[in-house]
Each structure stands twice: as structure tokens, then as C-alpha cells.
N, C-alpha and C positions, 0 to 999 in steps of 0.2 A: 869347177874353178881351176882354170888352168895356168903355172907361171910359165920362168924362162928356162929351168929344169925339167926332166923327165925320170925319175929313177919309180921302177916295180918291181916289187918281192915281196911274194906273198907266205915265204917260210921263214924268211930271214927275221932278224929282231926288228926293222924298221921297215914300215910299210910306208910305202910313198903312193899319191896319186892327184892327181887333177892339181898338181901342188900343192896337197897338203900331204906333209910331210908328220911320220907320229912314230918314235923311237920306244923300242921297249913292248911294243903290243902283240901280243902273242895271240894267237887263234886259239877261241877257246870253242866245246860244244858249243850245238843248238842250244839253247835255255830260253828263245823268248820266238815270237812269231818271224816267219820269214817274210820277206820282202813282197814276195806274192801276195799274199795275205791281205795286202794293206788295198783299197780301190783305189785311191786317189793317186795319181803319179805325175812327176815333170820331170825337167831337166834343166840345166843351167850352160849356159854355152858363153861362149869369148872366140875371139879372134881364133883360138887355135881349133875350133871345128870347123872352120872352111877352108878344106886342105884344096890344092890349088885354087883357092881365091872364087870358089864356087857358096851361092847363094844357097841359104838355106830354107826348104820349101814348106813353110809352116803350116800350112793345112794338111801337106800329108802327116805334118808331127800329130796334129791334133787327130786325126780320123785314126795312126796309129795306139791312141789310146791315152795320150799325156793330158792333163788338164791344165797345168802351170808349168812355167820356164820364167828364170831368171838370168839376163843377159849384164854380163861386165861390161862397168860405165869404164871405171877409173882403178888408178894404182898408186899410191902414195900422192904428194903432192901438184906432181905436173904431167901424169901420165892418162892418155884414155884409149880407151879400144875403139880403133878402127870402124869398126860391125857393131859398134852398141846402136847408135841412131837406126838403123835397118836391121838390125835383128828386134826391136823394140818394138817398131811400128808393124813390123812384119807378122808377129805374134800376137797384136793386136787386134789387126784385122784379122785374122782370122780366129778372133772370138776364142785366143787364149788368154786364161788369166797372166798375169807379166808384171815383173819386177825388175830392178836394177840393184848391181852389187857393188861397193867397192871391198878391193884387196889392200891389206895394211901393208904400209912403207916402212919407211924409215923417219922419215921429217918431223914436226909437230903434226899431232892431232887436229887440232883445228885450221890448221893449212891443209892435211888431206880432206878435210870435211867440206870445207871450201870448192876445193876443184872438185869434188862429188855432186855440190849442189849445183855451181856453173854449168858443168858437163849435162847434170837432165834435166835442166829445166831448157838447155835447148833444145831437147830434145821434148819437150811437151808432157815430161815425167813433172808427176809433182806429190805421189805416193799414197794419195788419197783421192783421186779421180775412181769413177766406175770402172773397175776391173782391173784395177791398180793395187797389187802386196805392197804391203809397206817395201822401204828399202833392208838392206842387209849387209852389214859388215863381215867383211869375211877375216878370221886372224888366223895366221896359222902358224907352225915352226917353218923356218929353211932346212935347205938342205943340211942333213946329219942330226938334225934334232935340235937345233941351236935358236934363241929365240930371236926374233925381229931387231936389229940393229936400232940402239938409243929406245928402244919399248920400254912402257912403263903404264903401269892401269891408270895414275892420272891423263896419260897423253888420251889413252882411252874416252874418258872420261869426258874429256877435254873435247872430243869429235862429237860422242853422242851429244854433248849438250849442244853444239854448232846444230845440231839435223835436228835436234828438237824444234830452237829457236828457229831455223832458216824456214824447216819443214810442216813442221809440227805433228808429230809424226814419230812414232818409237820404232829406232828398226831392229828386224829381225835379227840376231848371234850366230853365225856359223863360227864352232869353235869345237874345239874335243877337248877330253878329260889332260890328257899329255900338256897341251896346251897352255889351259888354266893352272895345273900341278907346278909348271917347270918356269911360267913368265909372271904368273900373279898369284904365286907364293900358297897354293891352292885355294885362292880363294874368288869364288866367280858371284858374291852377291854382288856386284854391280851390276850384275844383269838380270836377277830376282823379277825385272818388271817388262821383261822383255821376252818375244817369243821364240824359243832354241830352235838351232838349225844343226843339228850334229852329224858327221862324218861317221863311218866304220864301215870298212870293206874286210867281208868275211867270206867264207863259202858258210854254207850251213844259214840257221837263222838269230843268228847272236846281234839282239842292238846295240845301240849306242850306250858309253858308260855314263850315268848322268855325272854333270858338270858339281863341282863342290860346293855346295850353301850359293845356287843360285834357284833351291827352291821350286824348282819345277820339271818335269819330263819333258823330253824333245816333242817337238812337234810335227818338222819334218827330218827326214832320215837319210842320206847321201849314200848309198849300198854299193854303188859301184864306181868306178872312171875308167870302164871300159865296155860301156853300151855301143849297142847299136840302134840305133832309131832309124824307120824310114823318113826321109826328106831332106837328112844329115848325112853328109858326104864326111863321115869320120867314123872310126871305128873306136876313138876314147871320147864316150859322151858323158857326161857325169850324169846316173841314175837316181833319183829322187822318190820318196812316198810321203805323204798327208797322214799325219797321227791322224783323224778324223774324215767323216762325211765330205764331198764337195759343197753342200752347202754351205758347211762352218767355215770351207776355204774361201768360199763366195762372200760370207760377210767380214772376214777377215782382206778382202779385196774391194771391201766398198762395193761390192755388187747389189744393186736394188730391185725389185721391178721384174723378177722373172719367179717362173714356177717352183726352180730350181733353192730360190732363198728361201729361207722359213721366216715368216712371221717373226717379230719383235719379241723375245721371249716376255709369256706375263710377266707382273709384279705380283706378289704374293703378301700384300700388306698386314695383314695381321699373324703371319711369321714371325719369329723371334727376331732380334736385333743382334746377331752374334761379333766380339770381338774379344781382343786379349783378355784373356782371365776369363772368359767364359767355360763353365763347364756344363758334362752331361749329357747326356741322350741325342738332344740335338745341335751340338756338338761332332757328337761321333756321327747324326746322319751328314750332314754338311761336309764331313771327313771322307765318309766311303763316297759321297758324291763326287769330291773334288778328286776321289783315286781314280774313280769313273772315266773321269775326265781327261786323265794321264798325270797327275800330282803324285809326286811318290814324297806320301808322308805318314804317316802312322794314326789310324784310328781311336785313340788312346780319350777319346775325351775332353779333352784341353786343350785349350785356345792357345798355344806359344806362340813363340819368333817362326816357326817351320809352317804351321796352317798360315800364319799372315804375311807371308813370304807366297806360299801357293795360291791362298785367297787373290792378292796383286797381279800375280802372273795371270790367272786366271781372268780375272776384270780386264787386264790388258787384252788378252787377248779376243773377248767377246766385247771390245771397247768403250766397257764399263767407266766409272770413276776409280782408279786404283787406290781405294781407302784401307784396301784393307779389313773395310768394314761387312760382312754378311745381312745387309738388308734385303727391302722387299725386293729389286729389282735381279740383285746377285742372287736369291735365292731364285730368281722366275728362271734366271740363263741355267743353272744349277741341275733342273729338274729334270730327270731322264724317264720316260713314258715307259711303264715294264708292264708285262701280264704274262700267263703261263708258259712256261717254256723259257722266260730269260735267265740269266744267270748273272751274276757276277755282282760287283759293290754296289752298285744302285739296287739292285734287291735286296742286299742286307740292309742299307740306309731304310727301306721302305720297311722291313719286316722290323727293327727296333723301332720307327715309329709303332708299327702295329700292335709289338710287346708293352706300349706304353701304353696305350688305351685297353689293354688289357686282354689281347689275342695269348692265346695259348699254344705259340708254333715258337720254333729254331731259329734265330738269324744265323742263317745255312749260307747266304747264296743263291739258295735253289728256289726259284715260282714254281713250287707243284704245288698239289691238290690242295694241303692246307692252307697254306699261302692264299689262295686262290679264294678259297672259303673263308678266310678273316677279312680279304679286302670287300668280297660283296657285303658279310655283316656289317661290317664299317659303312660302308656306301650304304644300304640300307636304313642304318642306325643316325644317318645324317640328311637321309632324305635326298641322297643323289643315284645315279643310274645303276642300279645293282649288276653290272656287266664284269666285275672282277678283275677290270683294267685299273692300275693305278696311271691317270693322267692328272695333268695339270688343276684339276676341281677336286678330286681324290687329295692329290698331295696337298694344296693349299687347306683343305679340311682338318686332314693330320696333323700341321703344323702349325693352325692356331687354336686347337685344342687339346690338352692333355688327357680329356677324356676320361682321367681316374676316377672310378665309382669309388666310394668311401661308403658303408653305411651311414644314415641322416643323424641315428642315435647309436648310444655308447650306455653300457651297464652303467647304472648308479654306479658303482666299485669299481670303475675302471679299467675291468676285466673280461676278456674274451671267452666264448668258448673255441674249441677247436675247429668247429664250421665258422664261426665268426671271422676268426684270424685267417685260415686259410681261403676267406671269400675276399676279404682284403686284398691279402698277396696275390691272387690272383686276377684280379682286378688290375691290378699294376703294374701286372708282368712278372712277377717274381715265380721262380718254377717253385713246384710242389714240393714241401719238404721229405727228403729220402729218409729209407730206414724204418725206425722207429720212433721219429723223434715225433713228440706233440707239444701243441701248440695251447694245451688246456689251461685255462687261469694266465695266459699270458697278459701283460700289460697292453691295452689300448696305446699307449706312448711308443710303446716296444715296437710294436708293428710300425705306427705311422714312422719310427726312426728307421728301419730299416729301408722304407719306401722311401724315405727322402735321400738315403744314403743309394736306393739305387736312380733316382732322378740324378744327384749331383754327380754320379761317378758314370752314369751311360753303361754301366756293367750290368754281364747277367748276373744274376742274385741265385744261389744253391742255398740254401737252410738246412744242416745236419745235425743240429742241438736246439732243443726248444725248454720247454718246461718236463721231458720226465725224468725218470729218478735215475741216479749216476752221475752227479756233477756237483760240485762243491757247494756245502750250506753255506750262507749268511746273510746278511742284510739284503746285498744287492744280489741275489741269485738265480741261476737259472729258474729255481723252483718256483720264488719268488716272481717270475713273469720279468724281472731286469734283462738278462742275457739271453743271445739266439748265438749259436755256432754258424758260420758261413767256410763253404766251401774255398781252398784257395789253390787245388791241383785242377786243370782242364780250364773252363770257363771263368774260376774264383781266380787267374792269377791278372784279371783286369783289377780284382778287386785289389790284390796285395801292391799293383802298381799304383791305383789312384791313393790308396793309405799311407805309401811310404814317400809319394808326392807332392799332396797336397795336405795332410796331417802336419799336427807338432810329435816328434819325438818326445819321450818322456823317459822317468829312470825306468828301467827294467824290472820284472815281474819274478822276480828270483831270476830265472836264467834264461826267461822268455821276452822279449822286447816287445813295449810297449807306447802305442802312440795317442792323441790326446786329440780332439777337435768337436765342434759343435754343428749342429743342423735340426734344422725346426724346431728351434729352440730347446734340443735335450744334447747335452753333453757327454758325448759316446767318449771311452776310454776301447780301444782297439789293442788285446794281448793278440800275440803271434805264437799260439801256444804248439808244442812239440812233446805230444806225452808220450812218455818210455814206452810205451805200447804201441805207438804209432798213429796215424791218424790227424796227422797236423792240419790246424785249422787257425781262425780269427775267432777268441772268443770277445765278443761285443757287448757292450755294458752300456745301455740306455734311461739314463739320469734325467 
């Protein structure tokens, strides 16, 4: 994206390029993948890459390796590029994916939206054709860091809803953190439902900063404005990558009908119905999926404002119904195919399903060996292909069945033995209790509460206090089969985050704070206890 300035400096406090302009940005290390990394790449060109008034040759662009280009329509109110019509068609035909951009003015909103819409529809843009990107607003600072003349997020506001209505059609954000900070007050949910296009030219492999409460990770990434492409007679090309597959950029381009598109993700219908206030296990798998996916939001269990912000962005961009809501279809787009040897969020989403049905492995991350051996049991235990792949028949299994085995009967007395209880927990994923601690005479209640408190909280579950002797007498006592200690240092501090959350405070327990709440119908009292001696823990009292 090029304007009517030029300034480059890449030490100084303000980095300028392709005109965009971002004050304050310092180079910092590598800390995330480099530009290489990524497969998918394009470019975006305007008027100022055809330096003497020379054609630009878009099949050598494509056979160079680019798969998308985005060509400047328009610039505020009454302004169009020259080369948009013929760099448009030009990248068409030669069976590149293509979009059109405009650059923010000065004027109203909805009078530059206007001349945006006039400008491609003569041009036979209409943003939803085969092989057609949506459109993309480009906003940036001017020269010195100063923000857009008479700018304002309603004028914003004000354009997007014009392309909505004209186009129908959500378009793409090209914007940087500096941006959003300095012109809308840092605040960029208005664009929560829209797919980012962020700038940062580094050396090294530092991306983009995400944008503030708009809820989602870039999608594609602007690394440079001083490429060189064959077929392009300039030596400042603005350089581009694809968060994702060519596929996902093909169905994001209306592309149908080729080998290259994936199938219509399934629906997964007897999946859960996930939305706000939802908590739990699947919960958190939906969470790692949607981090999978480039969401940058927290695992935690809980359905807020941040998952249904990234849920939106998400639906958007797989051009779902943006509800918000995690049904059967959002969960079909959702689902990433793992087996040995993958790594990352989609394995851990897979493996706490697995802990739920009652596998006795890590949500590590890692598809090794055991991983591998809980998925065939499972597939087995359901009468599907015992292959150790979790695919789309795997996962819809997982997810409409919790699978916990419970014994059928329960002591006359209401009491376990130590094989009993620890067949339970186990059964429901809860890890084996450490130490010394036994589980002998504990309450049947006791158990099924802890099991529900690890369903509601999507936590892993440690047990370092059970029923033996060392812990205080009375009515409701450890001894007694009432109380279990859970761990709340390593993997226990999910559990202190869902307590201190979604619990009620209560008065305090001489000098240990104490929280109050209900599940499966026993009313747990949760102390935060810290004994002189060390060893801090939750002790838990199941009423």
C-alpha cells in the first residue's frame, strides 16, 4: 500500500513504508515464526509499482510463487488508481486469487465507501465472485505519526456499514496496534467480526502486535515494502503471507470446484451447544481449537466476552453465521485431523477430551505413544476404525459422549473402598492421588463432587488429602469421607483460577479464605488453606 510520501528507517523510532506510517516501534528479537515459514504469500500493488508506466506481468508473479494480490481501487472520497482496472483483470486471468483495497481519507465515511463501490463494480469486482477476497480497508497514520485528518471510528463505522449493505460482504482490516492506540482510543472491537490484515516490517522473525479487544490473530501479515517479485518492475513491493493453508485462502475467496478446496466442513450434531457462560472441559477443547486456528485467547474454561469475540471472527472467516454461538456446524470448521507426531493446541483439545472418557495420559501437546494408544482404545471402545487417527468420526464420538464410567452400584453406606474410589477417578480422568493419601471410607458423594467439579472447571484434578489420619476431626472431616485436598501449585492453579471465578466468596476460615458454591447437587465450601508448615492446598468439603 503505497501513498504520496516515501520515508524508510529502519533504526529510527518511526518506521514508514508502502505508506504506512507507525511511530514508536522499536525492533525487537525473533519471538514468533519468520516470514519464510508461512506457504501461502502475495502481494498488493497501486500505481506506484509501475515505475515508467510499465505493465505488470502477472503470470510471471504467480509461477514466482505468490498466490494472492490485492490491487488499490480508491483513496478517500474522489480519488482511483489509474492500474486498478488492469492490474485486476490482469491477476485474474492468470488464475490469481485478487482483491481490491481502498485507503482512508479524509471526507465522510460513507462518501469514501461510495466511490469504493462505483470504482469495482466497474471494474466487474463485486467481492464475492469465484476467486474474489473479500474487500479491504486500509487505515493507517500519516506522515510523523499523526492520525487521518477529521478520523473518527464512527466515520469508520460509517463506511463498513455502506460495503456491508452495497456489497454484502465484510471487508478485510489492514491496521497496526500504533494505529488503533493513537486514533481509537485503543480500542479496535469494531472489528471483532472482521478478518485482520496487520503490517510489521522487521528483520528477524517478530509478527504482528495483535490489535486491542478486536479479539482475533492476523490472518495475513505485510513483512515487508521493499520486495522484489519477478514480473514487477519495482523494487518496493509490499510482501504478504496467509496465516493458513491455500485452501482456507480459496474458501475465503469464494473459490469452489477445484481439488485444491476442502470439502464443506462436517456438522457435528450431537456436539455440545457452546456459549456465554458455558463452562468445562469442552469449553477448554473449543478454546485450544480456536488457538489452533490463530485466536489468541486463554484456555481457562469459560465461555466470556474474549471466546465470543474469537468464536465471531472465526465464523467470519470460514463464512459461518457469526453468532457467536459453538454449534454443530462451527464445531465441523473447528476440527483439526491429528495423529502421531502432531503437536500443538489441537492435541491438547483432543487429549482433555480423551481425559474425559477416562484415558490416563497428559494434555502435553505431544501425539506420542500414549496419546496414540488412548485414541485406538477409544476408536475401538466405539466401534470405529482403530487407526489412532483422530479424524472427523473420532472427534464427533468424543464429543457427544462423556463416556464416564461410574460403577452401576454404591455401598449400602454410602462408602468406598480405596479401589472403588480410585476406579472412579479414574475413570473421569482425574490423576491418581499422590503421596500417602487414601481414599478408604470415603463418601460416594465425595467422589461424584470432585468429578463434577473437574467437568465444570475443564481442570486437571491432583488429590493430595483423602480420608487418612493427619487432618482435623469433626462432623464433616476428612476422616469422615467429607473432604479431599487438591493440589493448587503446577496443574492445580487452573483449579484456584475457576474457584476464585466462578465461586461465591465467603467470610474467611480464621486466616485462610474461603469460597462457597454448588454442583451435582452437594454444596462444596472450598478453604485456600496455607499451613505453617507449608504445603498449600484447597481443602474441599462435600455436603
Amino acid at each position: 500500500m503505497k501513498t504520496t510520501s516515501k520515508v524508510a528507517s529502519w533504526a529510527g523510532a518511526v518506521l514508514a513504508g508502502g505508506g504506512m506510517l507507525f511511530a514508536g516501534m522499536t525492533v525487537l528479537p525473533a519471538d514468533a515464526a519468520a516470514p519464510s515459514t508461512y506457504t501461502v504469500k502475495g502481494v498488493d500493488t497501486s500505481h506506484f509499482n509501475h515505475d515508467g508506466g510499465q505493465s505488470i506481468d502477472w503470470k510471471k508473479v504467480r509461477s514466482a510463487g505468490q498466490s494472492f494480490m490485492y490491487a488499490k481501487a480508491t483513496e478517500g472520497a474522489d480519488w482511483t488508481d489509474e492500474w486498478f482496472q488492469r492490474d485486476l483483470q490482469g491477476a485474474k486471468q492468470a488464475g490469481l486469487l485478487h482483491g481490491a483495497y481502498h485507503l482512508w481519507g479524509f471526507t465522510p465515511g460513507a462518501a469514501q465507501a461510495q466511490n469504493f463501490v462505483r470504482t469495482v463494480r466497474a471494474a466487474g469486482y463485486t467481492g464475492k465472485g469465484a476467486g474474489e477476497l473479500p474487500p479491504m480497508l486500509d487505515l493507517e497514520l500519516r506522515s510523523g505519526g499523526s492520525c487521518p485528518r477529521n478520523f473518527s471510528t464512527a466515520q469508520v463505522g460509517a463506511f463498513l456499514n455502506v460495503i456491508d449493505k452495497e456489497m454484502g460482504v465484510k471487508p478485510i482490516i489492514y491496521a497496526a496496534k500504533p494505529f488503533v492506540d493513537r486514533c481509537m482510543n485503543a480500542d479496535g472491537s469494531l472489528f471483532a467480526r472482521h478478518v485482520l490484515w496487520q503490517p510489521r516490517y522487521q528483520s528477524g522473525s517478530t509478527e504482528p502486535t495483535d490489535l486491542p479487544r478486536a479479539g482475533a490473530h492476523w490472518k495475513i501479515w505485510q513483512y515487508s515494502e521493499h520486495g522484489k517479485v519477478p514480473g514487477i518492475n519495482s523494487d518496493k513491493v509490499d510482501l504478504n503471507v496467509f496465516r493458513g493453508t491455500l485452501a482456507e485462502l480459496q474458501q475465503l475467496a469464494h473459490q469452489t470446484g477445484t481439488t485444491l478446496t476442502p470439502p464443506t466442513a462436517p456438522s457435528v450434531p450431537a456436539a455440545p451447544v457452546l456459549k456465554r457462560q458455558s463452562r468445562g472441559t469442552d469449553v477448554v477443547t473449543a478454546q485450544e481449537l480456536l488457538i489452533a486456528h490463530g485466536a489468541r485467547i486463554e484456555a481457562d474454561g469459560v465461555f466470556g466476552p474474549a471466546t465470543s469475540a474469537a468464536v465471531r471472527s472465526f465464523q467470519t472467516a470460514k463464512r459461518l453465521t457469526a453468532d457467536g454461538i459453538i454449534g454443530p456446524r462451527t464445531w465441523g470448521a473447528l476440527l483439526v485431523t491429528v495423529k502421531e507426531g502432531s503437536r500443538g493446541e489441537a492435541v491438547s483439545a483432543l487429549q482433555h477430551q480423551l481425559i474425559a472418557h477416562g484415558a490416563r495420559i497428559e494434555a502435553d501437546g505431544v501425539f506420542g505413544p500414549a496419546t496414540s494408544a488412548a485414541v485406538r482404545s477409544f476408536q475401538t471402545a466405539k466401534r470405529l476404525t482403530a487407526d489412532g487417527i483422530a479424524g472427523p468420526r473420532t472427534w464427533a464420538a468424543l464429543l457427544a459422549d462423556r463416556g464416564t464410567t461410574v460403577p452401576p452400584t454404591q455401598p449400602a453406606n454410602g462408602r468406598l473402598t480405596n479401589r472403588q474410589a480410585l476406579a472412579q477417578l479414574a475413570a473421569a480422568g482425574i490423576k491418581h492421588p499422590v503421596g500417602r493419601t487414601s481414599l478408604e471410607g470415603v463418601r460416594a458423594r465425595t467422589i461424584q463432587g470432585v468429578i463434577a467439579l473437574k467437568k465444570a472447571s475443564g481442570c486437571t484434578i491432583t488429590v493430595t488429602g483423602g480420608t487418612e489420619s493427619g487432618h482435623s476431626a469433626g462432623p464433616l472431616s476428612h476422616a469422615k469421607g467429607y473432604k479431599l485436598d487438591l493440589r493448587t501449585r503446577d496443574e492445580g492453579t487452573c483449579v484456584t483460577k475457576w474457584i476464585k471465578n466462578t465461586q461465591h466468596k465467603g467470610k474467611s476460615r480464621g486466616n485462610d479464605p474461603r469460597w462457597y458454591g454448588n454442583l451435582a447437587g452437594a454444596s462444596l465450601e472450598y478453604v485456600y488453606e496455607t499451613p505453617k508448615g507449608g504445603g498449600v492446598h484447597w481443602d474441599i468439603t462435600f455436603n
